[in-house]
N, C-alpha and C positions, 0 to 999 in steps of 0.2 A: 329086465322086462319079462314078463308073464310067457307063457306059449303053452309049450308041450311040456312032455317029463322025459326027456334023453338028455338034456343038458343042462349042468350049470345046475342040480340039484331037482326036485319035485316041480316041474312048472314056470322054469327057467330055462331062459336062452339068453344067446349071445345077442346083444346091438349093434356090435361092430358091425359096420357096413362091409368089408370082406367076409364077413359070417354069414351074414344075411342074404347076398348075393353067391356065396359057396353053395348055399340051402337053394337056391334057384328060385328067390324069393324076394318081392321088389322092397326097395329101399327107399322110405318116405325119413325125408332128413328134419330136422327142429331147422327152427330160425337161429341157433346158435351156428351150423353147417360144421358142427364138430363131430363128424364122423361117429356118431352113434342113432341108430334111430329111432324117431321122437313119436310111432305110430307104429301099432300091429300092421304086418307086411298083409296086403290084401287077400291071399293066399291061405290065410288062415281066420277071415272074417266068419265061416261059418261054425269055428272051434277054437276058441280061443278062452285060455286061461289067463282070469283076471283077481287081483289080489282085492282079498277080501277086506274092507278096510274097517267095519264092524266085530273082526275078530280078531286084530291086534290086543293083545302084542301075540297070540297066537298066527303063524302064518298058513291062512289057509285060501284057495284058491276057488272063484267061483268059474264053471263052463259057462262062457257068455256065443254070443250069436251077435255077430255088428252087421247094424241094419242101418242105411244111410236115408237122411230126411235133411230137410233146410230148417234154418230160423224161421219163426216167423216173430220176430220182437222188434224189427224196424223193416228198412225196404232193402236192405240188402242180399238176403235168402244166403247167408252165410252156410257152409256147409254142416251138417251135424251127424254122429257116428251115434246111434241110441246100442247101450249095450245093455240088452236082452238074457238074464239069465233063461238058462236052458231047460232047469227042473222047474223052475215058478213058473216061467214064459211073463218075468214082470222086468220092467224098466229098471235098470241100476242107476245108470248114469249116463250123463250126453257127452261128448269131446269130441274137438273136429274132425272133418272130412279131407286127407290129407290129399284126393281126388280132385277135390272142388275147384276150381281154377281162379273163382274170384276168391272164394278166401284162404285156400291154399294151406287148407288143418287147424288154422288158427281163429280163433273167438274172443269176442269179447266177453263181458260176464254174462249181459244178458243169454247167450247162449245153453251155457250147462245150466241157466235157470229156469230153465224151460221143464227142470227134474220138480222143482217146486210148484210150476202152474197144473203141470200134469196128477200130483197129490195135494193140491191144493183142496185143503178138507170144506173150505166155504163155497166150491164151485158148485156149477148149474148140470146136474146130472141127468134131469129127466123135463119135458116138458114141460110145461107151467103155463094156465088161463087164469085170469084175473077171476076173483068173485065178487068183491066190493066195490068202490070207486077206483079210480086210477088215483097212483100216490098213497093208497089205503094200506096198503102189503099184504092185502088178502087173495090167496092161492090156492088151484085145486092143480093135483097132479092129474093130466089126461094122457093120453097115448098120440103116436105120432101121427099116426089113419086122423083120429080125429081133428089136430090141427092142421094136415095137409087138406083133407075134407072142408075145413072152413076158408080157408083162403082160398083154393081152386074155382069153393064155388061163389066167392065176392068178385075175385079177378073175371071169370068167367060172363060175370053180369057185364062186369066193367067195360069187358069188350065187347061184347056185342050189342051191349047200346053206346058205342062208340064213344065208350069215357076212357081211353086209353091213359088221355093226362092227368088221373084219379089217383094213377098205381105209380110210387116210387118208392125206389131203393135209396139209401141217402147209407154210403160205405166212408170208412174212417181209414181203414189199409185195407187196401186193392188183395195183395199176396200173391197175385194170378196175372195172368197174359191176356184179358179180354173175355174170359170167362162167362161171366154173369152178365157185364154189358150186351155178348151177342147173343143169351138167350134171352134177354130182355126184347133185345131187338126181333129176335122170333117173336113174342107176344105180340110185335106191334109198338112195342111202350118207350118213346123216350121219357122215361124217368129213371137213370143211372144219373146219383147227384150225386158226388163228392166231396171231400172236406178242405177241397186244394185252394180254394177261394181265400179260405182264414190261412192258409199254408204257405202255399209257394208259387203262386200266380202272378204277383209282380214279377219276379224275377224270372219267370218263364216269359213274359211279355219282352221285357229287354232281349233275351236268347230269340224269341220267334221273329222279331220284324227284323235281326240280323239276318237269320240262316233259315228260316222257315219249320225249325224243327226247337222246341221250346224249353231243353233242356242240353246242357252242358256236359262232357263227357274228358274230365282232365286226365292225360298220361301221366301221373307224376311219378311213375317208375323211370320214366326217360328224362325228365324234366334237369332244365339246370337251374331255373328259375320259377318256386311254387309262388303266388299270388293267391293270397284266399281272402275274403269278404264276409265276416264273424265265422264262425264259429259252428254251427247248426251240421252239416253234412258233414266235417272229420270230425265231430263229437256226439253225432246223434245218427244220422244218416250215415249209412255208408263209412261207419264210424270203422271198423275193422279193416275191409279192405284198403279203402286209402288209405288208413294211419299206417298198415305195415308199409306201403309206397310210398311214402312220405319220407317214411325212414329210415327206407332203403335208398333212395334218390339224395337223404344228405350223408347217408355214411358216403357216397359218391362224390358228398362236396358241394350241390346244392343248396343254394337261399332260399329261405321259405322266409314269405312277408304277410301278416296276418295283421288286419283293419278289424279289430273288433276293441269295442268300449271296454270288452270285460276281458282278465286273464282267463281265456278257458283253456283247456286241457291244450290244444295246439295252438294258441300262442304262446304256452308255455315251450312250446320244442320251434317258434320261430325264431332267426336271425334280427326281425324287425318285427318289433309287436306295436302298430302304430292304435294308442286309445284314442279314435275318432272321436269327435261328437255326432250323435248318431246322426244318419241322414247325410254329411256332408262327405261320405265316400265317394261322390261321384265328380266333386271339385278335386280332390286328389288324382281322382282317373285320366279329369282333362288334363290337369298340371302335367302329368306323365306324357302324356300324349303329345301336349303342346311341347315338352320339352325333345320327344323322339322326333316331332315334324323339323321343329328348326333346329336342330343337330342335325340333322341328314342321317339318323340312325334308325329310319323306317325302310322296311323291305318296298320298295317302290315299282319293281319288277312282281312281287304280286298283287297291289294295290291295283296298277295297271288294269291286269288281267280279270282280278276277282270282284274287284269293286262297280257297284252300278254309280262311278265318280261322273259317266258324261249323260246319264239322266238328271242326276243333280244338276248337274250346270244347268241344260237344259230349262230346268222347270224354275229352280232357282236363282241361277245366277246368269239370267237372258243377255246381261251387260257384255259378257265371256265369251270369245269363241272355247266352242267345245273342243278342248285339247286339252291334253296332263298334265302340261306345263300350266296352262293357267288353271287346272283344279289344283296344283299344288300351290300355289300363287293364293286360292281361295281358300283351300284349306287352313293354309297358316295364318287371314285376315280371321275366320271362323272360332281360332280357340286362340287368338293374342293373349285375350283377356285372361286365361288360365295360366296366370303365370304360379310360382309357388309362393308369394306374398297372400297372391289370393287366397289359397289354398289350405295358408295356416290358418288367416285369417277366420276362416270357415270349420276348419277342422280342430283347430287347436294345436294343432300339430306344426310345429320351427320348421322356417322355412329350409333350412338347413340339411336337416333332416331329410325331409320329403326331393329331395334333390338327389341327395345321396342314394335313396333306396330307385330313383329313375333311372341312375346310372345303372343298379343291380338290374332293373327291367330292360333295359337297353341293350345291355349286353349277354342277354337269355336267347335273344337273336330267335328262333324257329320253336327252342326248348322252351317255351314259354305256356307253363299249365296254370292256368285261375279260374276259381268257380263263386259263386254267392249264391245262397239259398237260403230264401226266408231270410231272417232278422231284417238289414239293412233295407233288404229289397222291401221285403212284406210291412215292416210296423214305419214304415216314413212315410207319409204324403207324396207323390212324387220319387216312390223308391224304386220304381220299374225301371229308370235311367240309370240305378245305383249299378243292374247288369248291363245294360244297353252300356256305359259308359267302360264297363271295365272288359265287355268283349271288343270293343274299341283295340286295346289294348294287343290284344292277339291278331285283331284284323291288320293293325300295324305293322306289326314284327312279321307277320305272314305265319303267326304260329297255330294255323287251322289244320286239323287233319295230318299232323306232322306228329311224326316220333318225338316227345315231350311237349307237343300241344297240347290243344282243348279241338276235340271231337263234337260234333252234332250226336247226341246218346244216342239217338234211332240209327245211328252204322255202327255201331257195337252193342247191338241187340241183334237178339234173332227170337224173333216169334213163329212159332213153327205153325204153317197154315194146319186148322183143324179139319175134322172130316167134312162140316159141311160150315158156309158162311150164309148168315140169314140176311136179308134184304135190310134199308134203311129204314127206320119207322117213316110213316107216312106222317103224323101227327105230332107237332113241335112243342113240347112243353114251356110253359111261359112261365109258370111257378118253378120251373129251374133254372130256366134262362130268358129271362126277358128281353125281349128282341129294342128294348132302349136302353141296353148294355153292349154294342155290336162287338165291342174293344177289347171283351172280359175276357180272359185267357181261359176259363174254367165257367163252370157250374155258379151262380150266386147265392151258392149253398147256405152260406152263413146269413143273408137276407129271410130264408123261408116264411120264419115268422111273421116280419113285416107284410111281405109278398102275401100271405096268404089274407090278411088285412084289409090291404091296397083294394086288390083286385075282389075280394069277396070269395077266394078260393076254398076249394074242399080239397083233401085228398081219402080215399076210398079204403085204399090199402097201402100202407106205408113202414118201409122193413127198413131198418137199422144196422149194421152189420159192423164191429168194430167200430163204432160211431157212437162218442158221449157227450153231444151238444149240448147238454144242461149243465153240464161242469167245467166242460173243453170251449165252448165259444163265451166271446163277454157280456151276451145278454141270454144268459141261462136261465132268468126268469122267464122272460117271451117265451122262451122253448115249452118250456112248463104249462103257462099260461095257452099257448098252443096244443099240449099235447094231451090237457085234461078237459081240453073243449071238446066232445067225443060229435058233433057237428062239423068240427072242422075235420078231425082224423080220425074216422069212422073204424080205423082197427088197425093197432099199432103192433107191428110185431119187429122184437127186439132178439136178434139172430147174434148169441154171445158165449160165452165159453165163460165168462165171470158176471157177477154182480156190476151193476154202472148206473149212475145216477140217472139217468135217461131208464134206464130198463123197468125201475119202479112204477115209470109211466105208460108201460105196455100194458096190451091185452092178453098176447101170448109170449113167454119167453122159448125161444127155442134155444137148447142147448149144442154148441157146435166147437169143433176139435180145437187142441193146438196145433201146433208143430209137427209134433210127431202121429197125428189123429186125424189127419187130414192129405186129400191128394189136389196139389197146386202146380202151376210147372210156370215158369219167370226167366226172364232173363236180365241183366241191369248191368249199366255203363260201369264197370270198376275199373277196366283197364283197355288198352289198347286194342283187344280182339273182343272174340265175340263168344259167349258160353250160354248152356241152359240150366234151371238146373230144377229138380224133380222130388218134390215135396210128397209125402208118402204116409200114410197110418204103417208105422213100423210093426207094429205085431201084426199087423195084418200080413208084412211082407216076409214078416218070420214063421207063421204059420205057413206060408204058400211053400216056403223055401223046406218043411216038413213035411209036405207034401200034402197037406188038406187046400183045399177050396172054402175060400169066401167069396161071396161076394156080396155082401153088404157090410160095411166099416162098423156098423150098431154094433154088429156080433166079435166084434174083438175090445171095443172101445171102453170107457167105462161107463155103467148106469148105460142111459140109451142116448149116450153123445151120438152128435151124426158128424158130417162132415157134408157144404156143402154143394162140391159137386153133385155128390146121389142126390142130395135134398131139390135144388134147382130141375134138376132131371126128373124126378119123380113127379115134382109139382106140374109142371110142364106136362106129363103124362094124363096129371089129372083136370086139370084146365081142358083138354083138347081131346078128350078119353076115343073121338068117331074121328079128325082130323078136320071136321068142317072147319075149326076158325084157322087152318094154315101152321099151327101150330106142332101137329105132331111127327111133322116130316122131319123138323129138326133134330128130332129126340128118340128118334125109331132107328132100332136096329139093323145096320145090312147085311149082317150074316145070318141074323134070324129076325126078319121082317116080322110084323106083327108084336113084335116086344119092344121093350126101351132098351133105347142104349146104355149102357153100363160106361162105367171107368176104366175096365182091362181094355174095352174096344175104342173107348173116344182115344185115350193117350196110346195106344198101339199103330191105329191110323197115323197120326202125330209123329211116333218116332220113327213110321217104316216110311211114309212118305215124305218128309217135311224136311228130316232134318239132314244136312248132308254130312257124309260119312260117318253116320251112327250106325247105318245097318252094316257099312263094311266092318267098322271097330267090333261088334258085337257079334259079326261071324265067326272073327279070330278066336273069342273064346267060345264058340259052337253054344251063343245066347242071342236070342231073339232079341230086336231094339225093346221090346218094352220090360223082357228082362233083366237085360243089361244095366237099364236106366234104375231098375229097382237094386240090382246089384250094386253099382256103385253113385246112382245117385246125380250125376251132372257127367256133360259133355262139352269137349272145347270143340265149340265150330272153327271158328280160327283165330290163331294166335295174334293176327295183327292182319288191318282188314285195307290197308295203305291209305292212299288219299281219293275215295271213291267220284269227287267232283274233278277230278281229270281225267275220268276213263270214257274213252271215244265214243259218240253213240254210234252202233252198227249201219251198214248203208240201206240192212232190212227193215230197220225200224222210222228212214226219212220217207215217206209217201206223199206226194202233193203236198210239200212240204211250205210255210211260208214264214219269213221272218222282217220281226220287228225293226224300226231304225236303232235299236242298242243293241240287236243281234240276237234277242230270244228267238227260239228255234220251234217251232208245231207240227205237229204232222197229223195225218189221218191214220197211221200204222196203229193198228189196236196196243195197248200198251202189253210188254211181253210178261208173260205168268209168273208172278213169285210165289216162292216156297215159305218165304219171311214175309210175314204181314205188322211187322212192327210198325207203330203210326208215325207217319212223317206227315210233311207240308203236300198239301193238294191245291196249287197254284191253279186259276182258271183257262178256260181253253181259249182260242183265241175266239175274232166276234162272229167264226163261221167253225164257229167247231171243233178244230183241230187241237188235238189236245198238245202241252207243252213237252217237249223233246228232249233237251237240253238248249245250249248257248256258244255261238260262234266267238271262241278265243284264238286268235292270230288264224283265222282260217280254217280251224277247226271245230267240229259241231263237239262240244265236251259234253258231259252228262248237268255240270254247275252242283248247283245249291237249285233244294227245292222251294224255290221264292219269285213271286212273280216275275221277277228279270231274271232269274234265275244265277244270278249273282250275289256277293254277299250285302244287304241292304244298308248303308250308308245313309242315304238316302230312302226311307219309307215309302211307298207309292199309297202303303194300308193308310197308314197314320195320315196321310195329308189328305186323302178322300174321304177320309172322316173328319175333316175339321182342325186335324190337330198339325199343321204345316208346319208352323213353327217348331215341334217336339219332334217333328219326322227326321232331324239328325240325332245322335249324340247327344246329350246335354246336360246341364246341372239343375234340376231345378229345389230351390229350398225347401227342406222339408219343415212339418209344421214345430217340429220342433229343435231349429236353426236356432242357432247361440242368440241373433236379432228377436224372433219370435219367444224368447220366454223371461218373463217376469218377475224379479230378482231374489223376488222367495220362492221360486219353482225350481221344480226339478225333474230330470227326465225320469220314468219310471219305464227300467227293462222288465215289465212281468209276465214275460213267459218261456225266457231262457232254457233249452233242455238239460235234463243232467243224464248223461251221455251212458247210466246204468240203470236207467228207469224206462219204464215202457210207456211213454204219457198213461193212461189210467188202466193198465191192464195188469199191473206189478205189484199191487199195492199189498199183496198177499207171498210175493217173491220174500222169503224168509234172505235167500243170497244175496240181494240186490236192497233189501231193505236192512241190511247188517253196514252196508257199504255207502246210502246215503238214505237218511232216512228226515232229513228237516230242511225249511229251504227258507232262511234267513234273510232278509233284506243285504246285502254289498251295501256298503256306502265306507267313503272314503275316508281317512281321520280327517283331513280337513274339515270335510261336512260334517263329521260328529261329531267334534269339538265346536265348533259354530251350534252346533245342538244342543251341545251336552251330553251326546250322548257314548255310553262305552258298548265294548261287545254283551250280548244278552240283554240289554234295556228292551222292553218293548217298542215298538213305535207305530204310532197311526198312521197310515198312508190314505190320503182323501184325492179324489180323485173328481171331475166332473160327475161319472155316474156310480160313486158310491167309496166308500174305504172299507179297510182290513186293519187289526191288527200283528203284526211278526216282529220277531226281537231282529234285531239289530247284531248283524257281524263286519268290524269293524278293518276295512281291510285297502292295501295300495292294488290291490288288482283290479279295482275298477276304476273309472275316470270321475274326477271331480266335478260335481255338479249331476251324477247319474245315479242312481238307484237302480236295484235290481233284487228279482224274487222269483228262482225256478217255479216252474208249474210242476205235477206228480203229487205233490204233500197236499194239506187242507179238505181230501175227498170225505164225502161222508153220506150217510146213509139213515132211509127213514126208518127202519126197524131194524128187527135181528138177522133180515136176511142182506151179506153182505161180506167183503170181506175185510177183516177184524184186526188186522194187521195194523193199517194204517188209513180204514174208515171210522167215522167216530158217527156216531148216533143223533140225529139233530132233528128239530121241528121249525116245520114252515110257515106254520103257524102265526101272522102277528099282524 
């Protein structure tokens, strides 16, 4: 390893972990844990020799500067080390943050390819206003004054003739803690629409009406039994840090069972790779289920406690006296029918089997970690039960909030409260969420076009941010068709750091950072505690660390990239320039009133107040928290946050206090000030005010689950006052494309599988990741292709209700018979020469 020049020759030192710790110098170990170290010790992050790898076979040494930043190529904010030469002050190379506590030094590829989007020779460098038609490709370069000049003052009409629901932002990845949503919310504007609709809203549905918090949080570092539901979050999401938990929990000797139609990457490392037929995941979940109840191998001592079992009866099963005897009595009549005959029947999968991998669930006892996102949940008819049915599972075993559980992600998060929170918009947008949706877990983002039809809607000013609904949702024409109507979207501005099918259709493009070019701050469920971690323009933090001042990200970036927190700030500035419309109090400085807030003072406020024990940590090495955080990048709030739904409510916080017949708890005591604003469930007050407390377990007021009963929902109270009674437990229902439901010359098509080294449309220029997979060939089974004719490389037409493709054909057993499949990432393209050329191909719309 590189270093200094006193040892082991010109720029060499020892690794040995006795050397390193001799030198009084910390020891960051590899995942091999073989006593050598796999990381420059921090100690020497501001001077560090790094082998020049351009000058082999000569050995010569370049002075770098390691400046810490996150990912930003999926949702996990993995840690990143940008090393900074010293005499150019340019980027060499990325490799992890051996600090970072959810990724713990280690990357996947997208990571160090972040060296490729960064010299990506086809990116958006400078401004851009349309001058021809939209879709035309015709561009003038303008300055930034003049695009923030234009929007300010359309926004600025917007509001004060009270067209609030004019203006929206439609984001594709967040990257941020509430950022942009809260100063939207300063405008006045609910329009923060999302792409979670086409994503992963089913499956947040199933997690919400359990636990009231609409995301899944698995320890599979502790776990002795993984349960996963395809494929999509250990290969796409959160694709790094779990996969090293994964597989560190089976060198431990852990089962990992993987329900996905397709071999992906981690059913390749499971014990049980069961290929479903899609959709009927959630008949295997009752089978299990059914099998734990009549075995007597459910935790019944938490079922007792956590379950709202004697509301069900209750409202359900009036025949019953309310007691746990006869809810288990009812329970077992409720899923008979799941036995594992059913199960195969449904799934394809021998009954045999499915019996065998129940005993594995059964005997995981509390260690029991499973998650599903997207695929099963999201592309089935009825696939919101596929999670509802397999948190069943954990609710069972009692493995909630337990060392090798599944966590509610909002208690291993920490959102650090910002310096000020703006008020709720007044004004409910309908063309984002139509109020004859009540049920929708998200935004009806992927609707717009229709919506905006339907109703006869306009929008005024409408920004795009990491968002390529022309290419990314499956009625890309609408979008188009939408977005060249300049009636309906009076001015599109497309907020992007690359070329995107969608962007062609703007008015302005605004050019905005990556990874390393931007300041973000996130926190996300990877493991059992709680971390932040702090996204940075690194030359900017390498320049400070030299002792100059910046402060605007333009002046280090390349061409006039911005990044948009200043942008959002700025604009904000100029919308509200006198403060009449309520606006500028959000964005004004408190240390020097009369100016805008800047980014040193938003995330300073942030780290000095918010976060606990950053400012102690950051005293020890005599650095300010916002220093600190620039210094190394992430902070572990805490390592393990226990089981927060059984911690007593205080006897300051019961006031006039009144409870339900199931034991919900209310009170009048103002609820107590958190320093963490990460979003959780906001259960209703009761019908005189009082807001919800916790929940009376054996006698005592606990904190629960934040869910109207405040226990964990078995039983829906949401689901059945909306109609849906029947669906308000657990359930199976068929999805549309059930082995019954399809048509003997049909077949399922998976098409839009991730591939777990591509950015969905943001890589297409990633020379690293484009070496690694770069075509995305139809799956299909040899049975099926022999039934075809067909071998690997043949073409094949795929037809569909609303339209066909053709892709060759790879002929393979990793998928299930009867299914097809065709990653998304490939096929992008572009209407002229601006674009990138890697893997966009040139095409007309033309016909």
């Amino acid at each position: 390893m590189s270093g200094d020049k006193n040892e082991r020759g010109p720029g060499r030192i020892s690794t040995r972990q006795s050397d390193v710790e001799a030198r009084g110098e910390t020891f960051f170990p590899g995942p091999s844990d073989a006593g050598l170290a796999a990381f420059p010790p921090k100690e020497r992050w501001d001077d560090w020799a790094d082998p020049d790898s351009k000058a082999w076979p000569r050995r010569k040494d370049r002075r770098c500067m390691l400046v810490p930043t996150t990912c930003f190529n999926c949702e996990s904010a993995c840690g990143l080390l940008a090393y900074i030469d010293k005499d150019t002050m340019e980027i060499q190379k990325f490799e992890g943050n051996p600090v970072h506590p959810g990724s713990r030094g280690r990357n996947c590829a997208k990571g160090p390819a972040t060296l490729n989007q960064i010299r990506d020779p086809d990116r958006i460098l400078h401004p851009l206003r349309r001058t021809g038609k939209r879709g035309e490709g015709q561009w003038e370069r303008i300055s930034w004054d003049e695009a923030l000049d234009l929007a300010a003052a359309r926004i600025r009409q917007a509001i004060q003739e009270k067209r609030q629901g004019e203006v929206m932002y439609h984001v594709g990845r967040p990257g941020e803690d509430g950022f942009t949503e809260r100063l939207l919310a300063a405008w006045g504007v609910d329009g923060h629409n999302s792409h979670t609709n086409i994503c992963s809203s089913s499956a947040r549905a199933g997690y919400q009406f359990w636990m009231g918090i609409d995301r899944p949080s698995p320890d599979h570092a502790n776990a002795d039994v993984i349960f996963l539901v395809s494929a999509h979050l250990e290969t796409g999401h959160y694709f790094n840090p779990h996969a090293q938990r994964i597989v560190e929990a089976k060198q431990r000797g852990a089962k990992v069972i993987v329900l996905d139609t397709r071999l992906s990457n981690t059913a390749t490392h499971a014990d049980y790779w069961l290929a479903t037929q899609p959709g009927s995941e959630a008949a295997i979940h009752l089978a299990i289920a059914n099998h734990l109840v009549t075995s007597g191998q459910w935790n019944t001592e938490f079922v007792r406690r956590w379950w709202n079992w004697e509301e069900y009866l209750v409202e359900e099963r009036p025949d019953l006296e309310p007691t746990f005897e006869n809810f288990e009595r009812a329970l077992k009549e409720l899923y008979a029918e799941y036995t594992f005959e059913f199960a195969a029947a449904e799934s394809g999968i021998d009954a045999a089997t499915l019996r065998e991998v129940a005993d594995v669930v059964a005997g995981a006892g509390t260690r029991f970690a499973s998650h599903n996102w997207r695929s099963a949940a999201s592309g089935n008819e009825g696939g919101w039960q596929v999670s509802r049915t397999l948190f069943l599972l954990n609710a069972l075993l009692g493995a909630v909030a337990t060392p090798g559980g599944t966590y509610p992600n909002a208690w291993n998060k920490f959102v650090g409260k910002p310096i000020r929170l703006p008020r709720h918009p007044e004004h409910w947008n309908e063309l984002s969420w139509p109020a004859e949706f009540p049920l929708a877990m998200n935004e009806m983002s992927f609707l717009l076009p229709h919506l905006m039809k339907e109703r006869n809607g306009t929008i005024d000013t409408y920004f795009t941010r990491v968002y390529n609904p022309v290419w990314t949702n499956p009625d890309g024409f609408s979008w188009i068709e939408m977005l060249t109507d300049e009636k309906k979207v009076g001015l599109h501005i497309a907020m992007t750091p690359t070329w995107n099918e969608t962007a062609y259709f703007a008015d302005l493009i605004l050019p905005m950072g990556h990874a390393s070019e931007r300041h973000d701050i996130h926190s996300y469920e990877t493991s059992a505690g709680q971390w932040i971690g702090f996204r940075q323009p690194v030359l900017r933090a390498a320049r400070e660390r030299q002792g100059e001042t910046v402060t605007d990200t333009r002046d280090v970036n390349p061409g006039e990239v911005w990044e948009e927190n200043e942008f959002w700030l700025e604009l904000s500035w100029r919308i509200d320039p006198d403060g009449s419309l309520g606006i500028r109090e959000f964005v004004e400085s408190e240390k020097n009133p009369g100016t805008r807030l800047g980014v040193d003072e938003y995330y300073a406020y942030i780290f000095d107040h918010s976060i606990p024990g950053l400012p102690e940590k950051a005293a020890e090495e005599n650095l300010t928290p916002l220093q600190y955080m620039r210094r190394y990048g992430s902070f572990q709030v805490s390592a393990d946050v226990g089981s927060p739904h059984e911690g007593e409510v205080p006897a300051a916080e019961l006031d006039d206090v009144a409870e339900d017949r199931y034991g919900r708890v209310y009170t009048r005591a103002p609820k107590p000030p958190s320093n963490n604003v990460a979003p959780t469930g906001a259960p209703d007050p009761d019908a005189d005010g009082r807001r919800p407390a916790g929940v009376r377990v054996d006698g005592n007021v606990l904190r629960g689950f934040p869910t109207p009963s405040g226990r964990l929902e078995f039983w829906s109270s949401t689901l059945a006052r909306w109609g849906w009674r029947k669906e308000a437990v657990p359930m199976y229902l068929p999805s549309h494309v059930a082995i019954p439901a399809m048509a003997p010359d049909e077949k399922v098509l998976i098409s839009t599988f991730r591939v777990p080294v591509q950015i969905h449309t943001r890589s297409a220029n990633s020379k690293w990741l484009d070496e690694i997979a770069h075509t995305n060939p139809l799956w299909i089974h040899p049975k099926d292709a022999a039934a075809d004719g067909l071998e690997t490389g043949d073409p094949v037409r795929i037809e569909t209700e609303i339209g066909h493709y053709v892709v060759k054909a790879w002929v393979t057993e990793g998928i299930r018979p009867g299914v097809v499949a065709c990653s998304h990432h490939m096929g992008r393209w572009k209407l002229d020469d601006n674009g990138q050329r890697q893997l966009m191909a040139t095409v007309s719309l033309d016909h």
